[in-house]
N, C-alpha and C positions, 0 to 999 in steps of 0.2 A: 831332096835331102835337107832337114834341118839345118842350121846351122848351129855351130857351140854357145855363139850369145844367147840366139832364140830360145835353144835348151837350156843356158843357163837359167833365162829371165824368167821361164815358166817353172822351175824347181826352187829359186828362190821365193815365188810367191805363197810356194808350200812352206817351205822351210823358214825365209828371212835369215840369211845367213849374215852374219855379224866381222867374221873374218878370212882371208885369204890363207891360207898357211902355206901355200906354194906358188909363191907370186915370183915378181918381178916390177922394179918401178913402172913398166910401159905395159906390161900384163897382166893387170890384175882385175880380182871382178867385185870387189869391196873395198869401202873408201880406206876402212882398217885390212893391214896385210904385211906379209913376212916374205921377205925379199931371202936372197943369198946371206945379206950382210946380218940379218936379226934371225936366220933359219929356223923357220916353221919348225925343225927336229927337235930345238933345243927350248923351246919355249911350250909353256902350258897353255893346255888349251882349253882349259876346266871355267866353268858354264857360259861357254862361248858356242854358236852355232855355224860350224867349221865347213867352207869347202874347200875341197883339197882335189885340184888338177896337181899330182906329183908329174916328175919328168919319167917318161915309161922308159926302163930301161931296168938294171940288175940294181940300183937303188927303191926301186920301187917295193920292195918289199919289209924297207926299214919305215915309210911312211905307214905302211898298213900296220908291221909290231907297233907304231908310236898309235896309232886309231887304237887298237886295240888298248892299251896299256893307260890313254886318255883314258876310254872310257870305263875302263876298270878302277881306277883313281877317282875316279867320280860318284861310284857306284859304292866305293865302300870309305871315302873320306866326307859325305857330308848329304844327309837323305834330301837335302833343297838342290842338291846339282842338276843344272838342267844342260848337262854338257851332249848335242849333239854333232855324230858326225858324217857327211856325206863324201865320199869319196871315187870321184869316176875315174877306172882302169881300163888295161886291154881286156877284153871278152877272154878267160882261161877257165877250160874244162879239164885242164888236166890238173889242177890244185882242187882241194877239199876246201873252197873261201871260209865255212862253215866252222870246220873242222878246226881250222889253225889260226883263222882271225875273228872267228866269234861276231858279225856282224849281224843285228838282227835284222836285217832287211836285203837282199839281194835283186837289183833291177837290171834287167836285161836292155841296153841304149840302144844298139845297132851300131849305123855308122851316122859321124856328121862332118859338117865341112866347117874348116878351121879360119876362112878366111883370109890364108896368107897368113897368118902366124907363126905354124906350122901344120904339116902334116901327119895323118895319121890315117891308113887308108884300112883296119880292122877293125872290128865290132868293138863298141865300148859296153859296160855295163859298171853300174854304181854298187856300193858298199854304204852299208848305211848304216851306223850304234845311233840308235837313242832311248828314251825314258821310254 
C-alpha cells in the first residue's frame, strides 16, 4: 500500500501545488497553507494550485461547495485564471460528484497508509477543476 506522502509527492509533480488549504501547523504538505486559525473556507483561492486533504466527516462537503464556487470565480472573473483544484475524499458512489460539484476530473486512489497521522481505512479517490 502507498503511502499518503508517497501519493502526495507523485501528484504534486503533476500538479506543483502552491497551497494547502486544509492544513495544520504540523500537517501540512506546502511551505504556503491555511491552518484552523486563517481557514482555507474563508479565503480565496483564485490562481493558486490547491490541495485540499479536508477533514472527512459532515463538513466535508462545505470544502467541495467552496471547490466548486473557487472554480467558478475563476472562470468567469478573469480569462488569465489559472486557478486549480485537487481534492482527495472518501471513495462515494452514492452522490452524483459530477452532478453537484462539477469537477472536471474524477480519480479513483484506493486505499493508502497515513503513517500515524491518522487513519482512514476506505477507498480514497480525488476531485479535480481545472483549466
Amino acid at each position: 500500500m502507498k503511502s499518503y506522502k508517497e501519493f502526495w509527492y507523485e501528484l504534486n509533480n503533476e500538479f506543483h501545488f502552491t497551497v494547502d488549504v486544509a492544513a495544520d501547523k504540523n500537517h501540512h504538505m506546502t511551505p504556503e497553507y491555511f491552518d484552523a486559525e486563517r481557514n482555507g473556507l474563508k479565503q480565496s483561492w483564485m490562481n493558486e494550485t490547491v490541495w485540499c486533504n479536508p477533514p472527512y466527516g459532515d463538513g466535508i462537503y462545505d470544502w467541495m461547495n467552496k471547490a466548486k464556487r473557487e472554480r467558478y470565480l475563476a472562470l468567469v472573473s478573469d480569462t488569465t485564471s489559472k486557478t486549480t483544484i485537487v481534492m482527495m475524499v472518501p471513495f462515494n458512489t452514492t452522490i452524483n460528484m459530477t452532478k453537484y460539484f462539477n469537477p472536471n476530473e474524477i480519480r479513483f486512489v484506493g486505499k493508502l497508509s497515513f503513517d500515524g497521522c491518522y487513519s482512514f481505512s476506505g477507498d480514497l479517490m480525488l476531485l479535480i477543476w481545472k483549466d
